[in-house]
N, C-alpha and C positions, 0 to 999 in steps of 0.2 A: 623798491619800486613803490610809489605811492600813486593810489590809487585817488583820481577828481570823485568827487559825492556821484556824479553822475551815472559813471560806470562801475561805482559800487551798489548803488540805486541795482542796475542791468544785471550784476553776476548777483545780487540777493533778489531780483525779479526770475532771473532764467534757473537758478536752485528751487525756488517757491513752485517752480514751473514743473521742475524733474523730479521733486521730492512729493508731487500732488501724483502727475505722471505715475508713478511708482507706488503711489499710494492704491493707485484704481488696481493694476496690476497685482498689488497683494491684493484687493478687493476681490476679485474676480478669483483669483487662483485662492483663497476662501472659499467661495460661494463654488468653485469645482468640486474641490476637496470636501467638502458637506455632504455636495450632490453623491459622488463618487461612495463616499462614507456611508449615506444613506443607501443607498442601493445595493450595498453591500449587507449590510443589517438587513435588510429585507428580504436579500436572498438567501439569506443564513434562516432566517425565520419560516423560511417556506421552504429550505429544508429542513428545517426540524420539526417541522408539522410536518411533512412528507414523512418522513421520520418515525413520528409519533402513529400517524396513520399505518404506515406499512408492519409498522412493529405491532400494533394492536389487530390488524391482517394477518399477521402468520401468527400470532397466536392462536388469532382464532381458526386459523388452518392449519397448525397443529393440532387443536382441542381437536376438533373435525376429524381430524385423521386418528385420532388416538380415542375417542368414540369408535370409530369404524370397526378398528384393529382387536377393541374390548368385545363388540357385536359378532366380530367374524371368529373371534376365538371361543364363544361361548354360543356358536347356531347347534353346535352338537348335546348340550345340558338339558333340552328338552328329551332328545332321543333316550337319554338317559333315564327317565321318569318310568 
């Protein structure tokens, strides 16, 4: 089948057409995928600062409790004197 210049002009104008189409289409599903990526990174980052925070909190609420337990096991050392 042989194609007139015309309607080969029309099927390489309507490809030009589908292959831009499709171009925007990975464009956009890009810039999702970014977004999406990004937001992910970010919630990972603010739990690990949560993380860091909470873990530096119960240390210190262990110290605390482990002070107390030193205090309350030695109120009897003065009696002692």
């Amino acid at each position: 089948m042989r194609l007139s210049l015309r309607e080969l002009i029309n099927d390489v104008s309507k490809t030009s057409e589908h292959v831009a189409a499709s171009a925007e289409e990975l464009m956009a599903s890009a810039e999702h995928t970014t977004s999406a990526a990004n937001q992910v990174a970010t919630a990972i980052q603010e739990v690990a600062s949560g993380s860091e925070i909470q873990g530096s909190n119960t240390i210190e609420s262990a110290n605390a409790v482990s002070q107390l337990a030193i205090e309350s096991n030695e109120w009897w050392k003065p009696l002692m004197l």
